[in-house]
MARDREN-826914 format. One record per residue (C-alpha): residue number from 0; residue in one letter; x negated, y, z negated. Coordinates in steps of 0.05 Angstrom, whole numbers. Example, Ala and Ser with C-alpha at 12.3 -4.5 7.8 and 13.67 -1.06 7.14 Angstrom:
<rs>
<r><n>0</n><res>A</res><u>-246</u><v>-90</v><w>-156</w></r>
<r><n>1</n><res>S</res><u>-273</u><v>-21</v><w>-143</w></r>
</rs>
This chain:
<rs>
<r><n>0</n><res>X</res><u>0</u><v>0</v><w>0</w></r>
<r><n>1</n><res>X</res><u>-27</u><v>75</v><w>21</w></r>
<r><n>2</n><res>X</res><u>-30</u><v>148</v><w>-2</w></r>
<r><n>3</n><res>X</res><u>-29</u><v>213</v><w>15</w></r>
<r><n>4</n><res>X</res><u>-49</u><v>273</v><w>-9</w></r>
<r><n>5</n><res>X</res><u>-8</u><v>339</v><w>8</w></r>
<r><n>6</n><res>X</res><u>-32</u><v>386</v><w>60</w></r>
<r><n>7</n><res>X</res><u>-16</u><v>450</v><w>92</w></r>
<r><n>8</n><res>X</res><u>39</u><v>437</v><w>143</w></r>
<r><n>9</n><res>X</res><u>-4</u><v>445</v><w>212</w></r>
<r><n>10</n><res>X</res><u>27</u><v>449</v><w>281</w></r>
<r><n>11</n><res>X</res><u>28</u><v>385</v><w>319</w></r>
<r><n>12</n><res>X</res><u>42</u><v>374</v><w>391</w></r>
<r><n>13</n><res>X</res><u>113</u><v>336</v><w>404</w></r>
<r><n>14</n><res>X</res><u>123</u><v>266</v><w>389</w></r>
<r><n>15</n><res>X</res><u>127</u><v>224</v><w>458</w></r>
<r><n>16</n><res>X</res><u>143</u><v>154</v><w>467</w></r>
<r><n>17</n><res>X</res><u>62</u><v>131</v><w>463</w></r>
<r><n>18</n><res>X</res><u>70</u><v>155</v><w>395</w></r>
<r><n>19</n><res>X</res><u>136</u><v>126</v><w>384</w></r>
<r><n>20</n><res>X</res><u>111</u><v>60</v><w>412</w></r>
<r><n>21</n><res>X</res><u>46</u><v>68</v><w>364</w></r>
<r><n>22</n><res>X</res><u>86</u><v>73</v><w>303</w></r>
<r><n>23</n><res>X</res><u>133</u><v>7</v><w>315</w></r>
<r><n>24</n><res>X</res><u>62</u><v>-20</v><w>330</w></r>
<r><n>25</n><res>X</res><u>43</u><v>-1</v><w>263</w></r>
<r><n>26</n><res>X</res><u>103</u><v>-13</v><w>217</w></r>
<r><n>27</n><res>X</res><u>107</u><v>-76</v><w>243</w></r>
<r><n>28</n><res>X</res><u>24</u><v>-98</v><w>235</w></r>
<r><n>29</n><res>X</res><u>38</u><v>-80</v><w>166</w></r>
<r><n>30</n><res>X</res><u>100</u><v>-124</v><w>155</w></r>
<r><n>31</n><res>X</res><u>61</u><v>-184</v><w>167</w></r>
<r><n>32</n><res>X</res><u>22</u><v>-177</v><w>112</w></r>
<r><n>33</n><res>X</res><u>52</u><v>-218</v><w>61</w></r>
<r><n>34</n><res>X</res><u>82</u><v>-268</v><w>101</w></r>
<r><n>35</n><res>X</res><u>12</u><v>-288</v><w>124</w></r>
<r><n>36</n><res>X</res><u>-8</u><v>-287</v><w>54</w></r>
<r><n>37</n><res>X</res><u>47</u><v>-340</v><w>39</w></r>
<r><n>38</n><res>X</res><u>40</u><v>-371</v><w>90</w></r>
<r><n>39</n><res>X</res><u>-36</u><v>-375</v><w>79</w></r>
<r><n>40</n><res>X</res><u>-58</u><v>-443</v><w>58</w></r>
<r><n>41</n><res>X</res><u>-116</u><v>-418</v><w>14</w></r>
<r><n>42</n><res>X</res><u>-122</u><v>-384</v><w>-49</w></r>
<r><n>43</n><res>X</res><u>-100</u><v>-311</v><w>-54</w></r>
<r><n>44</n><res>X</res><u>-173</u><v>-300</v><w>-77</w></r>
<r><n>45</n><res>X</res><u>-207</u><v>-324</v><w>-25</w></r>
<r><n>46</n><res>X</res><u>-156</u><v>-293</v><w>25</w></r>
<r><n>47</n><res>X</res><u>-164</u><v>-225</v><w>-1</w></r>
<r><n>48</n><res>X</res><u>-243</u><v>-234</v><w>4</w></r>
<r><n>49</n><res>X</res><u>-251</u><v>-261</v><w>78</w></r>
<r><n>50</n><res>X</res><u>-197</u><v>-202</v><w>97</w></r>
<r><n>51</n><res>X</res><u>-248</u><v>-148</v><w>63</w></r>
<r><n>52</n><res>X</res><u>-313</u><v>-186</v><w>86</w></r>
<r><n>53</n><res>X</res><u>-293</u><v>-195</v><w>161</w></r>
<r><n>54</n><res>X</res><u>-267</u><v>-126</v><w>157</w></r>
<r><n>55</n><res>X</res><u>-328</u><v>-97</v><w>132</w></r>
<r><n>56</n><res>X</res><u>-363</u><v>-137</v><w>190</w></r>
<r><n>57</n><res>X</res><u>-324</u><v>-109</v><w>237</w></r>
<r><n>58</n><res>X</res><u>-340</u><v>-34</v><w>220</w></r>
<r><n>59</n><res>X</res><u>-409</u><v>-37</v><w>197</w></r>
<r><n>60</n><res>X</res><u>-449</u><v>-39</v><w>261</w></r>
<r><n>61</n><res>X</res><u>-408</u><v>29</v><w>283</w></r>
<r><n>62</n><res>X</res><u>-428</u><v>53</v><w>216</w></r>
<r><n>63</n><res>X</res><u>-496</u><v>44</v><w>209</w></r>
<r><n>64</n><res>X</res><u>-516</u><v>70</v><w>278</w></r>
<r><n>65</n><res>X</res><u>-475</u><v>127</v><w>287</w></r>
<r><n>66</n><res>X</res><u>-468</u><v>148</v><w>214</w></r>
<r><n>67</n><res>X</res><u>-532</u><v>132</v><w>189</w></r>
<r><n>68</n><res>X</res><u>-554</u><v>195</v><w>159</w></r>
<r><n>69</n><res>X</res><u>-489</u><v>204</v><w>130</w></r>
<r><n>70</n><res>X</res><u>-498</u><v>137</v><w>88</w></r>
<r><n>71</n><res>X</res><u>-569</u><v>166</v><w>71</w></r>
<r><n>72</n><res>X</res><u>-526</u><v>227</v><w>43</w></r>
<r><n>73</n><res>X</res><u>-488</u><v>181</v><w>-3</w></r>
<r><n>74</n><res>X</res><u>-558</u><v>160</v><w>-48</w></r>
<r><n>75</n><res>X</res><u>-591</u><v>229</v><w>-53</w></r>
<r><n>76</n><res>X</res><u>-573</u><v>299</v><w>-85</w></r>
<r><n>77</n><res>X</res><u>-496</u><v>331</v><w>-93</w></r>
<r><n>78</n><res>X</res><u>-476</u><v>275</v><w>-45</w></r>
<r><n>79</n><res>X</res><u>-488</u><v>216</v><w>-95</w></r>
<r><n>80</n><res>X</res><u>-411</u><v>241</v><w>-126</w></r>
<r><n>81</n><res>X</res><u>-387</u><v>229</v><w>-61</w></r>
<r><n>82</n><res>X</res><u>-422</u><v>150</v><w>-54</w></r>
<r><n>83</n><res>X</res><u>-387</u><v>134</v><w>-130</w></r>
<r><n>84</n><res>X</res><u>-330</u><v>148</v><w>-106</w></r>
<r><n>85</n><res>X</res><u>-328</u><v>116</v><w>-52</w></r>
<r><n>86</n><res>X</res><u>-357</u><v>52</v><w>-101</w></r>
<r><n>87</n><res>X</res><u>-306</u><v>67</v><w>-145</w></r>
<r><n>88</n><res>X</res><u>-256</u><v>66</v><w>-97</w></r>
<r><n>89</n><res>X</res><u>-281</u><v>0</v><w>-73</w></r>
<r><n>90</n><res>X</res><u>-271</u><v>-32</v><w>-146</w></r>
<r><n>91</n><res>X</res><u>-201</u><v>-13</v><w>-158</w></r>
<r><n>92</n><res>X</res><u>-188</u><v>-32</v><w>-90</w></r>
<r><n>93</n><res>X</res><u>-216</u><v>-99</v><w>-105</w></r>
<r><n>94</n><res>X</res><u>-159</u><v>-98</v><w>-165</w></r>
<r><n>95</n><res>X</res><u>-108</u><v>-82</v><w>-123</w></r>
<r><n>96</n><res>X</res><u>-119</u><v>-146</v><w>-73</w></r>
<r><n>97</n><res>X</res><u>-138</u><v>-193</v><w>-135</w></r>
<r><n>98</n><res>X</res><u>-64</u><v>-174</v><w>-165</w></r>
<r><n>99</n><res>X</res><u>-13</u><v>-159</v><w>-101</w></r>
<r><n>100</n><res>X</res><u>-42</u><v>-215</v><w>-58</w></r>
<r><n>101</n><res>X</res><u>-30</u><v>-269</v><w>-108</w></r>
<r><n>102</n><res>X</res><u>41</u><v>-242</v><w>-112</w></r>
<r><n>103</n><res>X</res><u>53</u><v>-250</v><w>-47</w></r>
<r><n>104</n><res>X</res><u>45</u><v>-325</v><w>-69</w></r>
<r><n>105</n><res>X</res><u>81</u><v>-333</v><w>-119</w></r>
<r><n>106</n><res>X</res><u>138</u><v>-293</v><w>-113</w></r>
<r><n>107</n><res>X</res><u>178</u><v>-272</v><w>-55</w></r>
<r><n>108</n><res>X</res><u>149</u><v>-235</v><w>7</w></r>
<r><n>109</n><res>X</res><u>207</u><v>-180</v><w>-8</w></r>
<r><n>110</n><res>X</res><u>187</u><v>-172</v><w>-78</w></r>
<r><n>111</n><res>X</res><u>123</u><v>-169</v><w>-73</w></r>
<r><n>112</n><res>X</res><u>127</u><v>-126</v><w>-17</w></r>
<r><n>113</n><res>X</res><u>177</u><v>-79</v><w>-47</w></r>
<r><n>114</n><res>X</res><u>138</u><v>-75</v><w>-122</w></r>
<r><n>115</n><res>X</res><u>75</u><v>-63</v><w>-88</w></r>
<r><n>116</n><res>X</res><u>105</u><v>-6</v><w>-52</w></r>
<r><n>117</n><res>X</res><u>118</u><v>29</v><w>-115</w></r>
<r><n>118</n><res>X</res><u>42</u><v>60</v><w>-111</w></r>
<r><n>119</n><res>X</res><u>70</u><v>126</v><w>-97</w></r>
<r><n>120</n><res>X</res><u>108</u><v>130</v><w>-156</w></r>
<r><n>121</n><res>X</res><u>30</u><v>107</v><w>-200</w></r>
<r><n>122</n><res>X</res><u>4</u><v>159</v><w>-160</w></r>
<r><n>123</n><res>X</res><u>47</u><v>220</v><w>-184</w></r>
<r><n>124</n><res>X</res><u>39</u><v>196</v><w>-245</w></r>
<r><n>125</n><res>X</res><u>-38</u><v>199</v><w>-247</w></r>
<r><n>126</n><res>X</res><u>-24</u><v>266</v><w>-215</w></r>
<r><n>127</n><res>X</res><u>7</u><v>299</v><w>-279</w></r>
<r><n>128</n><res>X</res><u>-32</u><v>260</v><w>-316</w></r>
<r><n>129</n><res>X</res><u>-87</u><v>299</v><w>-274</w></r>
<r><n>130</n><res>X</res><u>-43</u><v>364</v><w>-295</w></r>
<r><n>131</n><res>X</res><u>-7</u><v>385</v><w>-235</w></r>
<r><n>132</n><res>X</res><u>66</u><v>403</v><w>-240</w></r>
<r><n>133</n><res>X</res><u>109</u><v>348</v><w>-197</w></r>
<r><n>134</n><res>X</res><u>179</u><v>368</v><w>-175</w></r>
<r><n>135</n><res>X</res><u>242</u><v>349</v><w>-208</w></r>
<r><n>136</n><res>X</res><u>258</u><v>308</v><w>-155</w></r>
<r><n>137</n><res>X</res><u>194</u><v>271</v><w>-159</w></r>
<r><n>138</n><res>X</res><u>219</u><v>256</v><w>-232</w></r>
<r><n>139</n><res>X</res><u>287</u><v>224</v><w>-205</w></r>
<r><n>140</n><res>X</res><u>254</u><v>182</v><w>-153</w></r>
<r><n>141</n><res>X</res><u>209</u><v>153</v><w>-211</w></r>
<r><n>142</n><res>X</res><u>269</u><v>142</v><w>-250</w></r>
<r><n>143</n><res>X</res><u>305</u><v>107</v><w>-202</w></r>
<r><n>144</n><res>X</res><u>245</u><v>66</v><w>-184</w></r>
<r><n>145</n><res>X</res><u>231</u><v>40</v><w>-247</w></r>
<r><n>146</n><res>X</res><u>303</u><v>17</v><w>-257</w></r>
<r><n>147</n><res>X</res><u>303</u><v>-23</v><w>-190</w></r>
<r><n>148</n><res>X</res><u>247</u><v>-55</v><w>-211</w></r>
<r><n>149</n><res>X</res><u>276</u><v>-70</v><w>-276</w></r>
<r><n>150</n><res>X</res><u>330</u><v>-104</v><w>-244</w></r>
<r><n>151</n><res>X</res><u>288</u><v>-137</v><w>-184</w></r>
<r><n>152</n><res>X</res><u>254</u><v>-174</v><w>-241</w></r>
<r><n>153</n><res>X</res><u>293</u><v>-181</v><w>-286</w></r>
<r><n>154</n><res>X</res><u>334</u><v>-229</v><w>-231</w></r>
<r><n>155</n><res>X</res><u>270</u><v>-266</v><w>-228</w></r>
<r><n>156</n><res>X</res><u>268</u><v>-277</v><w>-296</w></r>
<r><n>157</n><res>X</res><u>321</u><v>-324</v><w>-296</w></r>
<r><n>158</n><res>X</res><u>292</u><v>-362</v><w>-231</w></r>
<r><n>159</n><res>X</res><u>232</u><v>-381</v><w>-244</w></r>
<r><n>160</n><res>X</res><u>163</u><v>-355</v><w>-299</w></r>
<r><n>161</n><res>X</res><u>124</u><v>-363</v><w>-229</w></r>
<r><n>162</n><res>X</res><u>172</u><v>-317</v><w>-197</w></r>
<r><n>163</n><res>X</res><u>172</u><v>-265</v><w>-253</w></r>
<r><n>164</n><res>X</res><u>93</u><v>-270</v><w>-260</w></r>
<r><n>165</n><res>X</res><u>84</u><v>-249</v><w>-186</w></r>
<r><n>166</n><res>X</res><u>132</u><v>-192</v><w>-200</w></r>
<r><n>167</n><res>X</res><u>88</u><v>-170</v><w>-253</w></r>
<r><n>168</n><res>X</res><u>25</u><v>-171</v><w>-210</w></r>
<r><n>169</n><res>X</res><u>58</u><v>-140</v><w>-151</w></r>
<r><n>170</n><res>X</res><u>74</u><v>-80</v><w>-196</w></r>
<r><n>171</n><res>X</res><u>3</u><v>-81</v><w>-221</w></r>
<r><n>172</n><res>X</res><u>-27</u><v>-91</v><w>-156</w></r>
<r><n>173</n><res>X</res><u>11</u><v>-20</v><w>-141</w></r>
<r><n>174</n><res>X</res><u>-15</u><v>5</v><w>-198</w></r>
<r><n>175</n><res>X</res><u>-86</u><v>-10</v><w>-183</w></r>
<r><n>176</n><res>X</res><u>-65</u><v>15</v><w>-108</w></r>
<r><n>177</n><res>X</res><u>-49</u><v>95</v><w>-140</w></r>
<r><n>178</n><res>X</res><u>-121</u><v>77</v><w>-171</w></r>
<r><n>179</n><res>X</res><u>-160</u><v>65</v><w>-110</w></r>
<r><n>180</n><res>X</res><u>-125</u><v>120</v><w>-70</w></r>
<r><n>181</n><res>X</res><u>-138</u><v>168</v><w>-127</w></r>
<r><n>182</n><res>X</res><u>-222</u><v>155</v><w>-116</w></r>
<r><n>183</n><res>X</res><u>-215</u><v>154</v><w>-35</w></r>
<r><n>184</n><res>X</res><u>-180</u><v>220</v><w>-30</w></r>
<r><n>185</n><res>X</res><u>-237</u><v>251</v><w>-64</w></r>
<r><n>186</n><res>X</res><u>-292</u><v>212</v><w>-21</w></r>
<r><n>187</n><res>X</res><u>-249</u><v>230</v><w>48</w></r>
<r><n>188</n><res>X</res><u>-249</u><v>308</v><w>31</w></r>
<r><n>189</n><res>X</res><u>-318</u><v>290</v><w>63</w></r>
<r><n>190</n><res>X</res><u>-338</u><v>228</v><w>76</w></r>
<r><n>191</n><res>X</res><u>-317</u><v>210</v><w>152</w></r>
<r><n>192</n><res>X</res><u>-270</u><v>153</v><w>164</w></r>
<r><n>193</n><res>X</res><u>-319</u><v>101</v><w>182</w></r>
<r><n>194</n><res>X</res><u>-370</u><v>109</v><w>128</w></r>
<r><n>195</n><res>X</res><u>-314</u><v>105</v><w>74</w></r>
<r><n>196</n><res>X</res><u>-290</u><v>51</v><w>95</w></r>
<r><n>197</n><res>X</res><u>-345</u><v>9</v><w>106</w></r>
<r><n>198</n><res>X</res><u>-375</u><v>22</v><w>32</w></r>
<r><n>199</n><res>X</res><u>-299</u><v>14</v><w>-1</w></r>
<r><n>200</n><res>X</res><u>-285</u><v>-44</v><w>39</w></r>
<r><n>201</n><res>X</res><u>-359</u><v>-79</v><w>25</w></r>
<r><n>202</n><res>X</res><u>-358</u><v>-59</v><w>-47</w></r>
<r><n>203</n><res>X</res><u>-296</u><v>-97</v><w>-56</w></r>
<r><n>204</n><res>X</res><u>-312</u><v>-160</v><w>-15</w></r>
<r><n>205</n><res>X</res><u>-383</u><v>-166</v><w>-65</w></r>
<r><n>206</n><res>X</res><u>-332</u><v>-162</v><w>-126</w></r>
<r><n>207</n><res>X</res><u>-285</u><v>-213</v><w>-106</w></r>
<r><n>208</n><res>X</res><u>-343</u><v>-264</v><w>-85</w></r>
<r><n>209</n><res>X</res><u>-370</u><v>-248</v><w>-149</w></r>
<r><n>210</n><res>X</res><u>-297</u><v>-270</v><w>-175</w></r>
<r><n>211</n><res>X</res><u>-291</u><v>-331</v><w>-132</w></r>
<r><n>212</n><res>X</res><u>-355</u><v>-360</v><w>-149</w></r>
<r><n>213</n><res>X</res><u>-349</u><v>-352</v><w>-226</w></r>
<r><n>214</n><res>X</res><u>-277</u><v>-378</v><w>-213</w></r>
<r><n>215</n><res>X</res><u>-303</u><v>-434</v><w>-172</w></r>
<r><n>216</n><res>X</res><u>-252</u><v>-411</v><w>-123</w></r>
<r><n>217</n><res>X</res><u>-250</u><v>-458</v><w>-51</w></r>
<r><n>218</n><res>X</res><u>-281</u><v>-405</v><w>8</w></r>
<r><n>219</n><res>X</res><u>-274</u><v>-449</v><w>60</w></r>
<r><n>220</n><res>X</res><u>-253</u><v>-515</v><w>83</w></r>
<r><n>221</n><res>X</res><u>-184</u><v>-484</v><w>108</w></r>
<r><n>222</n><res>X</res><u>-140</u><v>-504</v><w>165</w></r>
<r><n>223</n><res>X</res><u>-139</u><v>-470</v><w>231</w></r>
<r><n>224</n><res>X</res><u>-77</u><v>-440</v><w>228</w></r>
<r><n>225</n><res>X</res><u>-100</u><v>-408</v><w>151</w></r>
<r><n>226</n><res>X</res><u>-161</u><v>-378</v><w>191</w></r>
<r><n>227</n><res>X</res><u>-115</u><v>-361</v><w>238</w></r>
<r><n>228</n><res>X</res><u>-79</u><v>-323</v><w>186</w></r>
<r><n>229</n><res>X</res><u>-133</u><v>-290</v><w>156</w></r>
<r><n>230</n><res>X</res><u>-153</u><v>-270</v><w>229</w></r>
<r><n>231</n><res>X</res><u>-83</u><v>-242</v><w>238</w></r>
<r><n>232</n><res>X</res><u>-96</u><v>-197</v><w>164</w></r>
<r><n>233</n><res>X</res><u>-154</u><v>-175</v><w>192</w></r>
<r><n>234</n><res>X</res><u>-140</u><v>-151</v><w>262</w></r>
<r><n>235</n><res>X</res><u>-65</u><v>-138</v><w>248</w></r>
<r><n>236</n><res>X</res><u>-48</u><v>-105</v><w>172</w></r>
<r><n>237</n><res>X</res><u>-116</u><v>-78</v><w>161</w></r>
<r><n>238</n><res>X</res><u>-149</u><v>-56</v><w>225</w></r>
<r><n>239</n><res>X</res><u>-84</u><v>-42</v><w>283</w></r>
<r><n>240</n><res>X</res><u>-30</u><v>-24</v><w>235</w></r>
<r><n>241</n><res>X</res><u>-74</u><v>26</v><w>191</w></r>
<r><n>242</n><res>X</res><u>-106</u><v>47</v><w>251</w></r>
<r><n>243</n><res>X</res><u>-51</u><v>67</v><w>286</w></r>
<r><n>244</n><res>X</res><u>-12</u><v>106</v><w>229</w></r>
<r><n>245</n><res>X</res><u>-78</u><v>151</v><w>234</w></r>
<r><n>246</n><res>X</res><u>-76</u><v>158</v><w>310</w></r>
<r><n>247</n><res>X</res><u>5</u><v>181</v><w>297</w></r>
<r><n>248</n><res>X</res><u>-19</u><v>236</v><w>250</w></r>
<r><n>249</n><res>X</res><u>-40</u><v>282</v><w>306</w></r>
<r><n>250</n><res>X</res><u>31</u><v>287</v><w>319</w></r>
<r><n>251</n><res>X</res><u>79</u><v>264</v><w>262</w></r>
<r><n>252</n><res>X</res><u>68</u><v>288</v><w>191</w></r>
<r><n>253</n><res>X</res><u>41</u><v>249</v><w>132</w></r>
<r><n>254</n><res>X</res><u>109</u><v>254</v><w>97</w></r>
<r><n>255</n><res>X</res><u>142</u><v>227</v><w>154</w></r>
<r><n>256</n><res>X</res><u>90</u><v>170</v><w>159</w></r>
<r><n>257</n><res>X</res><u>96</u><v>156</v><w>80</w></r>
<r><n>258</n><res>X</res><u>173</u><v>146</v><w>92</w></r>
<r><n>259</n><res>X</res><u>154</u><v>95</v><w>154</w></r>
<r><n>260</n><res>X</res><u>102</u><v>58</v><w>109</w></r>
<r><n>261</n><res>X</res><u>171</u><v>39</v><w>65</w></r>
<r><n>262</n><res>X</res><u>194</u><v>3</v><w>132</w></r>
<r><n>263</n><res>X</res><u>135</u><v>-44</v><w>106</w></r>
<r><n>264</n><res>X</res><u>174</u><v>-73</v><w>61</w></r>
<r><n>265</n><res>X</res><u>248</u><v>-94</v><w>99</w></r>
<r><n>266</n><res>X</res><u>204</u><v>-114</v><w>157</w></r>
<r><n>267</n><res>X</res><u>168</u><v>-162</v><w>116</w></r>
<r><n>268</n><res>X</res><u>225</u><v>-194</v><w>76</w></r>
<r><n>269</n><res>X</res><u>260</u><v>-196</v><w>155</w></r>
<r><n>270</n><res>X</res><u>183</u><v>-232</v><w>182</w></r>
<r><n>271</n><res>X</res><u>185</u><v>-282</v><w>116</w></r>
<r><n>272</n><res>X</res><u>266</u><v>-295</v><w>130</w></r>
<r><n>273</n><res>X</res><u>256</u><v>-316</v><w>191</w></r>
<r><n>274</n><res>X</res><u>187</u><v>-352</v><w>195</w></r>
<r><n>275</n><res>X</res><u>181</u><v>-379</v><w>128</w></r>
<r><n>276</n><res>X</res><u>258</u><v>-384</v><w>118</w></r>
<r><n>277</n><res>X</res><u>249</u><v>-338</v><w>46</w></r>
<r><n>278</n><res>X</res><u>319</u><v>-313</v><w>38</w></r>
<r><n>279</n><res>X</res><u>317</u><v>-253</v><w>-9</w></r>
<r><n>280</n><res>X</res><u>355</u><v>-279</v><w>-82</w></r>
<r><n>281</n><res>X</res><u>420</u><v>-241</v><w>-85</w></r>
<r><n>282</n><res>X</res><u>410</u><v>-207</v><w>-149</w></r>
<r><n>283</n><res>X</res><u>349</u><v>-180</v><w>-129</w></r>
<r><n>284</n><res>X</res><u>377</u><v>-145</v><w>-70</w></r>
<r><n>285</n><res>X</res><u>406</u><v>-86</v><w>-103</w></r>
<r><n>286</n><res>X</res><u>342</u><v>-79</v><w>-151</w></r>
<r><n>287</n><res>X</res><u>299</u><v>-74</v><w>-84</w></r>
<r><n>288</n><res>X</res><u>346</u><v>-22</v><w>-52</w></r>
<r><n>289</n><res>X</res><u>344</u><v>18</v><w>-113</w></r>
<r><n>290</n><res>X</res><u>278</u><v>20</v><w>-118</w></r>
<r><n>291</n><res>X</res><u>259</u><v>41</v><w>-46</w></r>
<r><n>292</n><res>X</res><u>310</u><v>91</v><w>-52</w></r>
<r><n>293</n><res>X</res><u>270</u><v>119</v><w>-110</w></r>
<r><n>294</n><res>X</res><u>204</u><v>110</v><w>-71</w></r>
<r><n>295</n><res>X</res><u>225</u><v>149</v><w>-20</w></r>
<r><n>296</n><res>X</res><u>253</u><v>203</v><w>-61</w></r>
<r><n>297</n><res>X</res><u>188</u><v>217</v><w>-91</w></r>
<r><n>298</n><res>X</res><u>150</u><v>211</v><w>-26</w></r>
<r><n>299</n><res>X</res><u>196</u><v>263</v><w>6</w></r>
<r><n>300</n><res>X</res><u>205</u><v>306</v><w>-59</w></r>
<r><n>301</n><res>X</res><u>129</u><v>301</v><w>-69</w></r>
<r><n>302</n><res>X</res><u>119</u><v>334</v><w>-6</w></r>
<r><n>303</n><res>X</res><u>164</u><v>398</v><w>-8</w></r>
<r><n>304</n><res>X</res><u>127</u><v>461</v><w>18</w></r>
<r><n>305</n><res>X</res><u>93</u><v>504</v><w>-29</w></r>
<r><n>306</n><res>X</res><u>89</u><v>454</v><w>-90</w></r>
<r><n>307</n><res>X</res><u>28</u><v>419</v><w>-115</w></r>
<r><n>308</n><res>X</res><u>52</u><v>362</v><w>-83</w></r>
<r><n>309</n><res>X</res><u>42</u><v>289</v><w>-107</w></r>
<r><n>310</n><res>X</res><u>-6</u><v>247</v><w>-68</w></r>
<r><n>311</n><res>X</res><u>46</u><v>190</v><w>-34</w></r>
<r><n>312</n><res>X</res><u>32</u><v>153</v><w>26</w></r>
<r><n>313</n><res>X</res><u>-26</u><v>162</v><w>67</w></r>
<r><n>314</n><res>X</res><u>-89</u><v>200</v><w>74</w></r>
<r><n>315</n><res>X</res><u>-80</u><v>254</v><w>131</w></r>
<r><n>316</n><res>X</res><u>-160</u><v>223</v><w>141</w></r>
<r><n>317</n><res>X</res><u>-154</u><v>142</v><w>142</w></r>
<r><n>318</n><res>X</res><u>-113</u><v>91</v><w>117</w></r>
<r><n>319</n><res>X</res><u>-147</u><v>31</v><w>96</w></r>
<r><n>320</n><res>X</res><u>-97</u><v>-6</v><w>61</w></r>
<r><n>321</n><res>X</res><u>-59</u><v>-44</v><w>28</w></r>
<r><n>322</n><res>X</res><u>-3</u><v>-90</v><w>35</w></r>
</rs>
């Protein structure tokens, strides 16, 4: 799951059907997130490391020839801030996969998928926890939030301990989400796109091997169609999808894009409906709806004009991800 801090509105060219096209694209890379994840036949562990570690493959030969004297930046002087927080970043975003991706196992894709998404409500907290003044809508949405979650697992509760576990670490795996997007906003105010995310996501990928390897978690051994799936997280929810929400942002505003991030979650309960035949519980339903309802109130309230605005969906910079 993604933030974004708020910006002065700028003037954008009009949206045409490219960028239309790029955003369906997008939202629906994203969706398949956590139904690959479930339907993963690996650990969540070891998922979440070969999705940072190929990742991190992928992006480091661009980053160490074209931005090498940026990276040399990072380890001398004023700019050694920028390279802990970039580290720092990389831990809690190590959290965040280490608590939503296991969720995605054992509870629903919708849950999971819809708890996790409640990062932006984590992040305006840590924002007046940082001191700025959030809106009284922002305030609502959280309310409203919290009690669809309350009810979203409190239906799992009488289902299943498994269930109700992987509710709890979707909602932490959010948590840690607000956590890791708090550190990368203040490495992206100047740190370029590629050099960020090649340190956050190798950072992470050295702390979850670290993990596996105490935990004597399996790496490998895996069917083809779980590398498959790991090959579809990598290419699909964290290169294209993320990739194309920034190429959008030339013409659509980060609110706008915050609001299509929710999609994320419907597509993916939709994905896991009809591929893994995960039928949503009934009593869960109107928890979920309430509590993207609240999401979205404090991603749009959170982004009013001429308010310290709460950081909420995605960085107008990059948008490495989440689930």
């Amino acid at each position: 799951m993604l933030s974004v801090s708020s910006v002065a509105p700028q003037p954008r060219p009009p949206v045409d059907p490219l960028t239309v096209g790029v955003l369906a694209l997008a939202v629906a890379s994203v969706s398949s997130s956590a139904p690959l994840i479930a339907f993963a036949a690996a650990p969540a562990l070891a998922v979440a490391l070969w999705r940072n570690l190929l990742s991190a493959a992928v992006l480091a030969p661009f980053t160490l020839v074209r931005r090498r004297a940026e990276l040399r930046a990072l380890t001398v002087g004023a700019g050694r801030r920028e390279g802990w927080y970039c580290v720092l970043s990389g831990v809690a975003l190590a959290a965040h996969f280490a608590t939503w991706m296991p969720s995605a196992q054992l509870t629903s894709v919708a849950a999971a998928t819809a708890l996790g998404a409640t990062q932006p409500v984590w992040q305006g907290l840590i924002a007046r926890w940082q001191g700025r003044r959030l809106p009284y809508a922002v305030w609502g949405g959280i309310g409203l939030a919290v009690l669809g979650a309350v009810l979203a697992t409190g239906a799992d509760v009488g289902v299943s301990g498994r269930a109700f576990a992987g509710d709890l670490l979707a909602v932490v795996g959010g948590m840690f989400a607000a956590v890791y997007t708090a550190f990368g906003e203040r490495a992206r105010a100047t740190i370029s796109t590629a050099t960020y995310t090649t340190i956050c996501y190798g950072v992470c990928a050295v702390i979850l091997l670290v993990v596996c390897l105490v935990g004597g978690v399996r790496l490998h051994g895996y069917g083809t169609s779980t590398w498959l799936a790991i090959i579809g997280l990598v290419v699909g929810a964290q290169l294209l999808g993320h990739s194309m929400f920034n190429h959008a942002l030339r013409r659509v505003s980060a609110t706008t894009i915050s609001v299509l991030i929710l999609l994320e979650a419907p597509g993916a309960a939709l994905i896991a409906w009809a591929w893994l035949g995960q039928l949503p519980r009934p009593l869960a339903l109107p928890g979920l709806a309430l509590l993207l309802a609240g999401v979205t109130v404090v991603v749009v309230g959170g982004a009013r004009p001429g308010r310290r605005a709460t950081p909420a969906a995605l960085p107008a910079d990059v948008a490495p991800p989440a689930p």
